[in-house]
C-alpha atoms as a printed R data frame, in Angstrom:
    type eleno elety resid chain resno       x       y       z
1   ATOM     1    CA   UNK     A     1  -2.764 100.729 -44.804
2   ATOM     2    CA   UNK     A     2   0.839  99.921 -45.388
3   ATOM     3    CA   UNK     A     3   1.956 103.802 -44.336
4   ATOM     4    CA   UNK     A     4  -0.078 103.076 -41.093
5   ATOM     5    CA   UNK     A     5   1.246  99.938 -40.774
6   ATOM     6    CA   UNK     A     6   4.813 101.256 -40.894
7   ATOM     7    CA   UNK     A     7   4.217 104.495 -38.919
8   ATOM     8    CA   UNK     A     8   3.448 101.543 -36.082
9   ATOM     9    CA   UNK     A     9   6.333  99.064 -36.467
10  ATOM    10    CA   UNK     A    10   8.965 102.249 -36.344
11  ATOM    11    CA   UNK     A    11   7.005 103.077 -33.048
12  ATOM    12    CA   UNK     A    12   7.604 100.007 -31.404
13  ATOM    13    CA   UNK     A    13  11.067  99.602 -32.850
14  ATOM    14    CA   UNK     A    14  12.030 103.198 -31.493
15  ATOM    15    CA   UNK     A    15   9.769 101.139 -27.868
16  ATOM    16    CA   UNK     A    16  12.366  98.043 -27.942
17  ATOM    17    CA   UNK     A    17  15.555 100.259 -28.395
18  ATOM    18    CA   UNK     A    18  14.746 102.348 -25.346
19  ATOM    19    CA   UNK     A    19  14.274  99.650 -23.506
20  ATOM    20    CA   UNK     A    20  17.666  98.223 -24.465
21  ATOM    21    CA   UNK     A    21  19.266 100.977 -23.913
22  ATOM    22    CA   UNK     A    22  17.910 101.678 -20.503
23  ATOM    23    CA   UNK     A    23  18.755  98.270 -19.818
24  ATOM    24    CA   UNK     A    24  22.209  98.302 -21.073
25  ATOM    25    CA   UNK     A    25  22.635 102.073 -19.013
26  ATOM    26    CA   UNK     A    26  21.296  99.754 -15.615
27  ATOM    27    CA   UNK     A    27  23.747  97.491 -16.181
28  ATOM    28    CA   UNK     A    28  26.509  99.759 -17.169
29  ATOM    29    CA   UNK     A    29  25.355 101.461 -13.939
30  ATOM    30    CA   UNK     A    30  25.211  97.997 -11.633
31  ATOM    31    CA   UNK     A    31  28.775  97.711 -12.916
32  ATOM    32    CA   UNK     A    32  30.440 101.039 -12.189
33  ATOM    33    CA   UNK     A    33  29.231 100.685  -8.879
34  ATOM    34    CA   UNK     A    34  30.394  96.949  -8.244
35  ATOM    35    CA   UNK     A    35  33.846  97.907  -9.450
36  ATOM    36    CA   UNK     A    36  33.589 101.322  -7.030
37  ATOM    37    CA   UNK     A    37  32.983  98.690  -4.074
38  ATOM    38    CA   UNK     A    38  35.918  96.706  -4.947
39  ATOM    39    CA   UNK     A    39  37.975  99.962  -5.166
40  ATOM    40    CA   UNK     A    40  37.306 101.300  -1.659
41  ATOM    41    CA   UNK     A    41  37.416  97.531  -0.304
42  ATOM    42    CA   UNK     A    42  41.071  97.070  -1.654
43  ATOM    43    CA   UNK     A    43  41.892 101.064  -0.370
44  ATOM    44    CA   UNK     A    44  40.559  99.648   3.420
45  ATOM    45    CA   UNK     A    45  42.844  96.459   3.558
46  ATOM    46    CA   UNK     A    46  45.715  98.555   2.129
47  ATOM    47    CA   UNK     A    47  45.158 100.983   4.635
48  ATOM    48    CA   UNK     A    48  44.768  98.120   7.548
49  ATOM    49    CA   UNK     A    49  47.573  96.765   6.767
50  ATOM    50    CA   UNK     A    50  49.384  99.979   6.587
51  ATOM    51    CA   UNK     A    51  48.480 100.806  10.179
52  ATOM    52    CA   UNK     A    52  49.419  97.069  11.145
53  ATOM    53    CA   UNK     A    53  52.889  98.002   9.413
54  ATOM    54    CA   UNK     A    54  53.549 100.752  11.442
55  ATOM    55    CA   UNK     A    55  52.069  99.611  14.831
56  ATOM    56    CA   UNK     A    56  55.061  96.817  14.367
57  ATOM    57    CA   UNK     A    57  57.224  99.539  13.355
58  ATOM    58    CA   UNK     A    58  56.496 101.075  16.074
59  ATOM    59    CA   UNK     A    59  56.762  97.969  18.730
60  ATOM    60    CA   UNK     A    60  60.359  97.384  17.066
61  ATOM    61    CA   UNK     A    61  61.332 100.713  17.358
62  ATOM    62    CA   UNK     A    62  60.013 100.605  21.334
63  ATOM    63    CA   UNK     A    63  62.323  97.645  21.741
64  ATOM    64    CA   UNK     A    64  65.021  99.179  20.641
65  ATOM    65    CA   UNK     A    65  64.927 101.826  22.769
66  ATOM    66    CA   UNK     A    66  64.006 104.234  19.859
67  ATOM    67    CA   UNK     A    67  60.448 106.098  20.984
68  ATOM    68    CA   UNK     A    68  61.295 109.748  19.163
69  ATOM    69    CA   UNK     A    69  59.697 109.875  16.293
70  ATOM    70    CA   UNK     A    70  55.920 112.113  15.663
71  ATOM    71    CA   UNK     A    71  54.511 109.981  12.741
72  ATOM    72    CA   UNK     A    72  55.150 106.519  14.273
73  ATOM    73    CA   UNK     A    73  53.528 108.356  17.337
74  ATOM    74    CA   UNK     A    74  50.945 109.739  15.572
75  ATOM    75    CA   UNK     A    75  49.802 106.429  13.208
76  ATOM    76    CA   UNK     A    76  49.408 104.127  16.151
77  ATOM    77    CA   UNK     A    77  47.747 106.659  18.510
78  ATOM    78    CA   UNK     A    78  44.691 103.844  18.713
79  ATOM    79    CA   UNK     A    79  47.087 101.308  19.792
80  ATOM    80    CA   UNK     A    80  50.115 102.827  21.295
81  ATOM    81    CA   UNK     A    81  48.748 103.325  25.069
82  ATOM    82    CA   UNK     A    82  47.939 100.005  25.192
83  ATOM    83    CA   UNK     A    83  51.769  98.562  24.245
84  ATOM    84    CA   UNK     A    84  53.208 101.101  26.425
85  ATOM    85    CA   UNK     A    85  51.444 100.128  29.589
86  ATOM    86    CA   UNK     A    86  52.038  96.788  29.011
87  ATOM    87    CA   UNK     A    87  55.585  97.459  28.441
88  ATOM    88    CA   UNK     A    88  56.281  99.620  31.691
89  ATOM    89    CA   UNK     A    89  54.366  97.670  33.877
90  ATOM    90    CA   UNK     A    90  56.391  94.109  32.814
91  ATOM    91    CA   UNK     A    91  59.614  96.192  33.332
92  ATOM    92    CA   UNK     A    92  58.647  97.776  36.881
93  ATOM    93    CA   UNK     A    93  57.673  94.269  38.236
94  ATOM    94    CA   UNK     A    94  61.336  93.152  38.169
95  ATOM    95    CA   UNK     A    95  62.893  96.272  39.344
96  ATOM    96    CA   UNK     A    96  60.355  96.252  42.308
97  ATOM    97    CA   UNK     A    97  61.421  92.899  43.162
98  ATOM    98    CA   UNK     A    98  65.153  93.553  42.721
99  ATOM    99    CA   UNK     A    99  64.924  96.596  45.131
100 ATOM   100    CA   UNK     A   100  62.421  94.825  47.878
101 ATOM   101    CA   UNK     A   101  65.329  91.757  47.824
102 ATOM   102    CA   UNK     A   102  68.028  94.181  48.401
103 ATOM   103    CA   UNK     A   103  66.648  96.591  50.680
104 ATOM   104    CA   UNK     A   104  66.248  92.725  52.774
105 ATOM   105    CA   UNK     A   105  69.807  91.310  52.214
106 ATOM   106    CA   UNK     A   106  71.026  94.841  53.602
107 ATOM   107    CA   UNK     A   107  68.590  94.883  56.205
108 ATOM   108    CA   UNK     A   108  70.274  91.510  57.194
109 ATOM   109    CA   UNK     A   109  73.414  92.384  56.569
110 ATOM   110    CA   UNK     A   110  73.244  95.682  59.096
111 ATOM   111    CA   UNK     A   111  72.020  93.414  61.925
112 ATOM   112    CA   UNK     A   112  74.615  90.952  61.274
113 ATOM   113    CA   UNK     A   113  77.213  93.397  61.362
114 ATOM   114    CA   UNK     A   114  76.435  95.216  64.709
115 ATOM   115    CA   UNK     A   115  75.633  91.939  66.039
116 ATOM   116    CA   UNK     A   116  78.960  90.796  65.389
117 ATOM   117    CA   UNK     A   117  80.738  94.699  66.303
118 ATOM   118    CA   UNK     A   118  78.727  94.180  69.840
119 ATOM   119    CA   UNK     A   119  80.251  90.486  70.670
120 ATOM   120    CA   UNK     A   120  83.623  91.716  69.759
121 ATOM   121    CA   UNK     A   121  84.370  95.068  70.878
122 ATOM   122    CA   UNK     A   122  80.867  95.907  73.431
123 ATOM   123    CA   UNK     A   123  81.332  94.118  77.280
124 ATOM   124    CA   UNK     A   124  78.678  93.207  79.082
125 ATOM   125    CA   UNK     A   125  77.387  95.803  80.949
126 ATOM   126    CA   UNK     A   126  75.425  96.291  84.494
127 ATOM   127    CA   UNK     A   127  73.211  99.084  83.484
128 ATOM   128    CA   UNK     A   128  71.949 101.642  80.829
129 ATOM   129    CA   UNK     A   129  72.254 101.117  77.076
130 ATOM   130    CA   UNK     A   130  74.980 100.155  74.444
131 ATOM   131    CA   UNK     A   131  75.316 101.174  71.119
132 ATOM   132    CA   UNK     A   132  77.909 100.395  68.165
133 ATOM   133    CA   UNK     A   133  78.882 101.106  64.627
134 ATOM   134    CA   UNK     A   134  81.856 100.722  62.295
135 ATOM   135    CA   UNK     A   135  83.897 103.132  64.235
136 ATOM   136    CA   UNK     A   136  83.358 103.002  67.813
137 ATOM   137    CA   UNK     A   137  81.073 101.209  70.262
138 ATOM   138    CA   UNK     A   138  80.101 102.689  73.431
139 ATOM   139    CA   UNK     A   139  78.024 101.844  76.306
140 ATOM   140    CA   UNK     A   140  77.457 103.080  80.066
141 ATOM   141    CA   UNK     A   141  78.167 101.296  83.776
142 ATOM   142    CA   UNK     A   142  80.330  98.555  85.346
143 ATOM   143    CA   UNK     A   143  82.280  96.334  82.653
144 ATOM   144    CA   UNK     A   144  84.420  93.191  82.122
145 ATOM   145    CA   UNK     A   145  86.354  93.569  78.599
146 ATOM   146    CA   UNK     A   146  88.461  91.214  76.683
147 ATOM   147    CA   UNK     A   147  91.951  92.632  76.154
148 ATOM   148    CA   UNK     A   148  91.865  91.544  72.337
149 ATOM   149    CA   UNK     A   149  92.852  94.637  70.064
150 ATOM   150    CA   UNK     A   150  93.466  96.925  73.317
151 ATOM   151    CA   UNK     A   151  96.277  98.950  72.974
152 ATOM   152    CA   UNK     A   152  95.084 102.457  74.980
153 ATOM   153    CA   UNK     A   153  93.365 103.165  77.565
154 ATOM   154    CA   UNK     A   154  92.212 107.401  78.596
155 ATOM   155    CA   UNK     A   155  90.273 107.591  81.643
156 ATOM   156    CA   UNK     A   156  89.205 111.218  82.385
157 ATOM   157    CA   UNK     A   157  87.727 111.673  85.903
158 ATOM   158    CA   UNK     A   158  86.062 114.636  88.475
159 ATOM   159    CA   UNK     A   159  85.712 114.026  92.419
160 ATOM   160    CA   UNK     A   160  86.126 111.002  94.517
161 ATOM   161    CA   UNK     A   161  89.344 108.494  92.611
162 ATOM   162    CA   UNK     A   162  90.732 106.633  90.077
163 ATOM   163    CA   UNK     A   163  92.408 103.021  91.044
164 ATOM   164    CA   UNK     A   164  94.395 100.723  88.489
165 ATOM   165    CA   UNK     A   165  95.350  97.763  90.231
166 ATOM   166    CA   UNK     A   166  97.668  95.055  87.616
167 ATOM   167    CA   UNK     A   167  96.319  91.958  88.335
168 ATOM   168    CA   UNK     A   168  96.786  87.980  87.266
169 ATOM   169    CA   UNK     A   169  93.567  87.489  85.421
170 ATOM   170    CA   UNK     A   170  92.608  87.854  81.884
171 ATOM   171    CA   UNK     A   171  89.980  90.371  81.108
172 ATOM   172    CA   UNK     A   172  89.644  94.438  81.906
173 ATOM   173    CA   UNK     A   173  87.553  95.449  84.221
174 ATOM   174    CA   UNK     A   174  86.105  98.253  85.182
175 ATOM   175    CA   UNK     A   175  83.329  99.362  88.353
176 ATOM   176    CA   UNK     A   176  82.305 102.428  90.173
177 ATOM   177    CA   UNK     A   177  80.902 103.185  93.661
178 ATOM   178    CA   UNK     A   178  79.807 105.912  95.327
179 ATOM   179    CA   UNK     A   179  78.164 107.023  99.032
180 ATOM   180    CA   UNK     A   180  75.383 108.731  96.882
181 ATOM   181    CA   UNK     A   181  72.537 107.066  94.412
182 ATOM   182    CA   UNK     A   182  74.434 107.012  90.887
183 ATOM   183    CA   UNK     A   183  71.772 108.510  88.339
184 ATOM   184    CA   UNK     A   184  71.754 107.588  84.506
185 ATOM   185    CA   UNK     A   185  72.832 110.554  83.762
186 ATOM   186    CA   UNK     A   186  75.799 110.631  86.274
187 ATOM   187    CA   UNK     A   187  76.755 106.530  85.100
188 ATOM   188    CA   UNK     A   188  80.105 106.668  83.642
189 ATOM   189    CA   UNK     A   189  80.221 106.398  80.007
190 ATOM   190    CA   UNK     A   190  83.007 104.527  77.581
191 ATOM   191    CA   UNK     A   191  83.645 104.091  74.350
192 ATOM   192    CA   UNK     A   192  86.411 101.531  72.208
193 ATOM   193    CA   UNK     A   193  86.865 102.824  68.704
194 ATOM   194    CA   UNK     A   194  88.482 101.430  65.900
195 ATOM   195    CA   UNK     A   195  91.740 101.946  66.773
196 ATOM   196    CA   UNK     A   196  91.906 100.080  70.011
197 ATOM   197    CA   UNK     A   197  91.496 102.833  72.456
198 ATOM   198    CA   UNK     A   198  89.877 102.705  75.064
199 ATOM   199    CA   UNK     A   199  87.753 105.457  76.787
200 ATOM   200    CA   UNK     A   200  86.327 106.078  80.306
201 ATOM   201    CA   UNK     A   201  84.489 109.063  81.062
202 ATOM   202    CA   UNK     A   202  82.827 110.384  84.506
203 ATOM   203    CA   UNK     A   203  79.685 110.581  82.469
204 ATOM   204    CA   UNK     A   204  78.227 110.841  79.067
205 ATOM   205    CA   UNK     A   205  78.132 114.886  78.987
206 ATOM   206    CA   UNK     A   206  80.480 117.288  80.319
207 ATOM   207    CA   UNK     A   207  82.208 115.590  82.871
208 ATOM   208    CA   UNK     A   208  82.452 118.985  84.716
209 ATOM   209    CA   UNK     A   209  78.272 118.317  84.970
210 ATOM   210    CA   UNK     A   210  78.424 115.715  87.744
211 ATOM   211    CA   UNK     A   211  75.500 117.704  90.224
212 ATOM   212    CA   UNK     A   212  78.086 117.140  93.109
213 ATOM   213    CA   UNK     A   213  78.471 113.556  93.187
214 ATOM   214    CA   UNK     A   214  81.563 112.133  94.085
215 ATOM   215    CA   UNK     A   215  82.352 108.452  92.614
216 ATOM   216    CA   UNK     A   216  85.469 106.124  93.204
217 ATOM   217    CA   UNK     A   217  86.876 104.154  89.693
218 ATOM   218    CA   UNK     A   218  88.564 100.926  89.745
219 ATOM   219    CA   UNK     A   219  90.125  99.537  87.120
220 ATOM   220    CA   UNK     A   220  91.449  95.746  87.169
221 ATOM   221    CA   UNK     A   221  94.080  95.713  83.737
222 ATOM   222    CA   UNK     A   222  95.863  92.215  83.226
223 ATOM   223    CA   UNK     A   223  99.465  92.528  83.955
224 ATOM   224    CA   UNK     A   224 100.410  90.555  81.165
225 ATOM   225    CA   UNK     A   225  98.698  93.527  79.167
226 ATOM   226    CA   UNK     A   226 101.781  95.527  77.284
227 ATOM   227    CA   UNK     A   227  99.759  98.922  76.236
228 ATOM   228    CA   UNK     A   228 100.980 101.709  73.987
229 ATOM   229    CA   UNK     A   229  99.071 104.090  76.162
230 ATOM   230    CA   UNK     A   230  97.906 104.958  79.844
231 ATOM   231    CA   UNK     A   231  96.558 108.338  80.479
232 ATOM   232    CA   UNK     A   232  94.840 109.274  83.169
233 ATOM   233    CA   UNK     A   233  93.260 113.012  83.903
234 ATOM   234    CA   UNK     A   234  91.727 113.916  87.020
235 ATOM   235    CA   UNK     A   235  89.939 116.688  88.779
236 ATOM   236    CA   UNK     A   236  89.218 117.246  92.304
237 ATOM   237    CA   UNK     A   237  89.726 113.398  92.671
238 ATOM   238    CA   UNK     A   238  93.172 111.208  93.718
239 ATOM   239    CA   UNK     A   239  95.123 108.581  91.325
240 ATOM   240    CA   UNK     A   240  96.712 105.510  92.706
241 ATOM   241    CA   UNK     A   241  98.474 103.003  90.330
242 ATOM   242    CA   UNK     A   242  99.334 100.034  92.913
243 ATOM   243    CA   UNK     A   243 101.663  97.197  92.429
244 ATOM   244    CA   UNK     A   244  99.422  95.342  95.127
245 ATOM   245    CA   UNK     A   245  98.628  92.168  92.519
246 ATOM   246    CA   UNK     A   246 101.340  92.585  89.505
247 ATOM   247    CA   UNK     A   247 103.257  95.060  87.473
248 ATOM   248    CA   UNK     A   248 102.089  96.911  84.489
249 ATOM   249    CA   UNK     A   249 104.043  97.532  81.250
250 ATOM   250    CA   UNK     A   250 103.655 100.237  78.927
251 ATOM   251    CA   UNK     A   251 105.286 102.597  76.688
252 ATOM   252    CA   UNK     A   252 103.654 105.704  77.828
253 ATOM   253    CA   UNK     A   253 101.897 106.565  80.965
254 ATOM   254    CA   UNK     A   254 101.050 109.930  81.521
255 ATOM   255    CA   UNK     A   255  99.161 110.988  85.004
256 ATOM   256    CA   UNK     A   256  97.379 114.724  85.794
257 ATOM   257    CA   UNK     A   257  95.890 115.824  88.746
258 ATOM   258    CA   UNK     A   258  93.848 119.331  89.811
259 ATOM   259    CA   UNK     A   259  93.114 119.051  93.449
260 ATOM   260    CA   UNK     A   260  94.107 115.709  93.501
261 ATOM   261    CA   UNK     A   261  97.442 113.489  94.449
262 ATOM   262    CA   UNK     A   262  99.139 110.846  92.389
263 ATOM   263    CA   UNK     A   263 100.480 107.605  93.562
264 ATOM   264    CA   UNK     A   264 102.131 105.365  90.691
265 ATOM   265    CA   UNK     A   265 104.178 102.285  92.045
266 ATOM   266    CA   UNK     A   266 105.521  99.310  90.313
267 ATOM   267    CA   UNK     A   267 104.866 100.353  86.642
268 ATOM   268    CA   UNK     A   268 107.557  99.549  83.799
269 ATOM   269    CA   UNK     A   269 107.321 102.186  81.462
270 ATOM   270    CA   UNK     A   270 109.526 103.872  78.311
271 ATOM   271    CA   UNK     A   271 108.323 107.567  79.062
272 ATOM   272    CA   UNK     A   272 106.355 108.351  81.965
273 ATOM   273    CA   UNK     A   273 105.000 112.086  82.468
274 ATOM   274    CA   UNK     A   274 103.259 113.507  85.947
275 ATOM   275    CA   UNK     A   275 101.610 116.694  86.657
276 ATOM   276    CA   UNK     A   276  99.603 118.254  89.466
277 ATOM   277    CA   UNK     A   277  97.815 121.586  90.289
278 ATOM   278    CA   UNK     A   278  97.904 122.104  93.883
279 ATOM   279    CA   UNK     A   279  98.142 118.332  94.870
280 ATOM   280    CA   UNK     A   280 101.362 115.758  95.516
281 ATOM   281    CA   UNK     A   281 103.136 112.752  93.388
282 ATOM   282    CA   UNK     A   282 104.648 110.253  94.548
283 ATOM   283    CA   UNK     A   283 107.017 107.541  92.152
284 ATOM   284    CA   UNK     A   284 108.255 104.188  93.444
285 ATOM   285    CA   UNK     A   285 109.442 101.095  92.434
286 ATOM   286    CA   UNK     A   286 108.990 102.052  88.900
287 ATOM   287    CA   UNK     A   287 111.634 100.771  85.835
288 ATOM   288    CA   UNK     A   288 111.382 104.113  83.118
289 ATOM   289    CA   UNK     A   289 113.933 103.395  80.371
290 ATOM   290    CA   UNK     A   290 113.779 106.471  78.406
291 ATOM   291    CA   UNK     A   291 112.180 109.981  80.149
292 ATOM   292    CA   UNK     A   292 110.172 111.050  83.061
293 ATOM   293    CA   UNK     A   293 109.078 114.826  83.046
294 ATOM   294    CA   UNK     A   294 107.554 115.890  86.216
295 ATOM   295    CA   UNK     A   295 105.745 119.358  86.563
296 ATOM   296    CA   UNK     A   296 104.185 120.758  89.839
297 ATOM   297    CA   UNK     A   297 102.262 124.151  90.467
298 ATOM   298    CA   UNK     A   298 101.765 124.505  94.187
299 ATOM   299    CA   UNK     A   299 102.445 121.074  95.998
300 ATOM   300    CA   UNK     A   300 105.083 118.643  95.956
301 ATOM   301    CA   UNK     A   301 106.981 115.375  94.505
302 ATOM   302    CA   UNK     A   302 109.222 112.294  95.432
303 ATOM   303    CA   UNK     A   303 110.377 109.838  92.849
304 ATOM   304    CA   UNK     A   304 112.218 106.864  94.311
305 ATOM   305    CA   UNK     A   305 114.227 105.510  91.560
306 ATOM   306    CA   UNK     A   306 115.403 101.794  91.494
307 ATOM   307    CA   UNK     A   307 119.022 101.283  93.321
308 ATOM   308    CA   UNK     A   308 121.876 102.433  90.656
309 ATOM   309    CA   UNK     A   309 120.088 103.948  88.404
310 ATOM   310    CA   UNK     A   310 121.796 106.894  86.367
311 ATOM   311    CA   UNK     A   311 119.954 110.008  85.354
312 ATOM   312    CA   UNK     A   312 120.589 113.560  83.457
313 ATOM   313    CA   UNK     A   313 118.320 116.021  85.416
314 ATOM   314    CA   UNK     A   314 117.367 119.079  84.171
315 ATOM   315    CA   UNK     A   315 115.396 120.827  86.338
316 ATOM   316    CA   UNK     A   316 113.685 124.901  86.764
317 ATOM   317    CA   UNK     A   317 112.490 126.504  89.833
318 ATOM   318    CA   UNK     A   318 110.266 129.724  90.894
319 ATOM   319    CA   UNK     A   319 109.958 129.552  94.492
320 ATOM   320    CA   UNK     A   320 110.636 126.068  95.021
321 ATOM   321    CA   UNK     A   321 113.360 123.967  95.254
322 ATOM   322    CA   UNK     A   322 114.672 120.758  93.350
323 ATOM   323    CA   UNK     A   323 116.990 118.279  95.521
324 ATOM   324    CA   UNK     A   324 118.588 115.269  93.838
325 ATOM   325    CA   UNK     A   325 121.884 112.956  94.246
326 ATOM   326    CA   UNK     A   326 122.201 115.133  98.447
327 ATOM   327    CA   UNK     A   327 121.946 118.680  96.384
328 ATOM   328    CA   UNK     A   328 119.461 121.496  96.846
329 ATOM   329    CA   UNK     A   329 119.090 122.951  93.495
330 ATOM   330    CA   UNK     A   330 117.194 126.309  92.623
331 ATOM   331    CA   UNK     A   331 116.849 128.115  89.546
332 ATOM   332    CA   UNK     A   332 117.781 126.673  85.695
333 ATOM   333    CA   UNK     A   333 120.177 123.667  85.667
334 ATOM   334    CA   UNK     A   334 121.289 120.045  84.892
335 ATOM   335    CA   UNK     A   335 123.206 117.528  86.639
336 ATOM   336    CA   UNK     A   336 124.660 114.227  85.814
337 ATOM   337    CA   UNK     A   337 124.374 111.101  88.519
338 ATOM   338    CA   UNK     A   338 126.046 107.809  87.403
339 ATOM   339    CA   UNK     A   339 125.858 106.584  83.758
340 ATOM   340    CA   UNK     A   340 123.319 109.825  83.277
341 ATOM   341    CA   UNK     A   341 120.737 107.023  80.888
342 ATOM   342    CA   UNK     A   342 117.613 108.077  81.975
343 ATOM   343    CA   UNK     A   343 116.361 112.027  81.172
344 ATOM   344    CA   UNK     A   344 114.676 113.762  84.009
345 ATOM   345    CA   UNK     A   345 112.908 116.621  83.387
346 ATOM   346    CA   UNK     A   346 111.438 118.467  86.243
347 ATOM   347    CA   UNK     A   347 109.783 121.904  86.702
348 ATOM   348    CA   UNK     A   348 108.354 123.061  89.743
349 ATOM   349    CA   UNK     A   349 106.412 127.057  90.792
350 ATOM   350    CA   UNK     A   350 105.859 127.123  94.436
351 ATOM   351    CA   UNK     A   351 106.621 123.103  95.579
352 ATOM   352    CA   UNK     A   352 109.419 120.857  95.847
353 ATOM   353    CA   UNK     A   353 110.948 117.753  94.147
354 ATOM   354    CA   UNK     A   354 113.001 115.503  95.667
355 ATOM   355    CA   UNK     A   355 114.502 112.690  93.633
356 ATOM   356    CA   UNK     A   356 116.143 109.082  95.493
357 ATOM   357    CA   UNK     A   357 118.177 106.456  94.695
């Protein structure tokens, strides 16, 4: 009985301590994997906050202008797109504005600019179209111009003439007429450039492309005008500088004719220069201080110099002949009359010259 008894208490001894231990192993188990949890819980903040470190690496290094380097890049993959939109878009807004506000003020400024070139240099004009920039403006038909800042004035011409009258009032101005309708393309055409010159053209293109019209210039210049410059070119077409309303003062004035004669009265010049190609010129009344050349082809020329006035003349013939101070001179030569102040300069091919005093 007691062996039995025994055999049955080791048995459920040997019962209890398996239980135990299974218990204790469960537990042991529960634990392990509690502490596991807590491992890879700790591992995902640390590696949330390592990302979070070097997204704001990242953003300072974007700041500071610094966006080459791979493993910043490559970390905040997730997040970088979204910073660098934001970023470029914030900094194009202001440059867009900044460009739209200047592209205006220089608009403005443009207009303002021309606006002010046209009421300076541009007359008012009967027909066609004006245009202007820094340099030059230029515009087409019939014209009243202030004198301010004029110191030239070129007028090239073909067929009909060319009349500049000195007269008492205060502005230039400048009309055509013709027999024949005056197309746009036929309208005569000027331009003032920076310089002060003034430019008057038959037309626009090549004045030689005038479709046979013949057109008659007049040109009213203030006499209390002094100009540097007065040249005048003409073709097929007749120059007459009259005295009828004032004189004219300027330091050069050069006339040239081809097919054409030249009339210049009442002018006070330093140099004056005339030459024509089978036409005539005739000087009078006119006060030239320092030079006068005078060169004919086929045709002929009179000067009528003011009483007393002394003159070197050089002169050169072909088949023509040169008479000055009662002489008839042919050939190369000069000759002194008086105090000899004023050089004359005269060359002639098949026409004569015939200088007065």
């Amino acid at each position: 009985m007691t062996n039995k008894t025994n055999s049955i208490i080791k048995i459920i001894a040997g019962a209890v301590a398996a239980v135990l231990l299974l218990g204790i192993l469960v537990v042991l188990i529960q634990i392990n994997a509690s502490l596991k949890a807590q491992d890879d819980t700790s591992v995902a903040t640390r590696a949330t906050d390592d990302d979070v470190d070097i997204v704001v690496a990242y953003d300072d290094e974007s700041a500071n202008g610094d966006t080459d380097e791979p493993a910043v890049t490559t970390a905040a993959d997730a997040v970088t797109p979204e910073v660098t939109t934001t970023t470029v878009a914030t900094t194009a807004e202001p440059e867009t504005t900044t460009e739209a506000t200047t592209s205006a003020a220089a608009t403005t400024t443009t207009a303002q600019t021309t606006t002010a070139a046209t009421t300076t240099t541009a007359p008012t004009t009967s027909n066609a179209t004006s245009s202007s920039n820094s340099n030059y403006s230029s515009a087409t038909g019939d014209f009243t111009m202030d004198t301010s800042g004029i110191t030239d004035i070129e007028i090239d011409w073909y067929s009909g003439s060319v009349t500049v009258i000195p007269y008492s009032g205060t502005t230039i101005q400048v009309s055509e007429t013709s027999s024949s309708t005056i197309s746009s393309s036929n309208v005569l055409y000027y331009t003032v450039n920076k310089y002060g010159e003034l430019k008057i053209n038959f037309n626009s293109s090549n004045r030689f492309s005038n479709a046979g019209i013949s057109k008659d210039l007049t040109v009213y210049i203030p006499s209390s005008m002094c100009l540097d410059e007065l040249s005048i070119e003409a073709t097929s077409a007749d120059i007459v500088i009259s005295d009828a309303q004032g004189t004219l003062t300027v330091r050069d004035l050069s006339v040239e004719t081809t097919s054409g004669n030249s009339t210049i009265k009442g002018i006070t010049a330093t140099e004056m220069s005339a030459d024509a190609t089978s036409g005539s010129i005739s000087i009078s009344s006119c006060t030239i201080s320092s030079e006068l050349d005078i060169e004919i082809t086929s045709g002929s020329a009179t000067v009528a110099l003011p009483s007393g006035t002394g003159y070197t003349l050089e002169y050169e013939t072909t088949s023509g002949t040169v008479t000055a101070s009662g002489s008839s001179l042919k050939g190369e030569g000069r000759i002194t009359v008086g105090t000899g102040n004023l050089k004359i300069d005269v060359e002639t091919t098949s026409g004569n010259i015939t200088i007065t005093n």
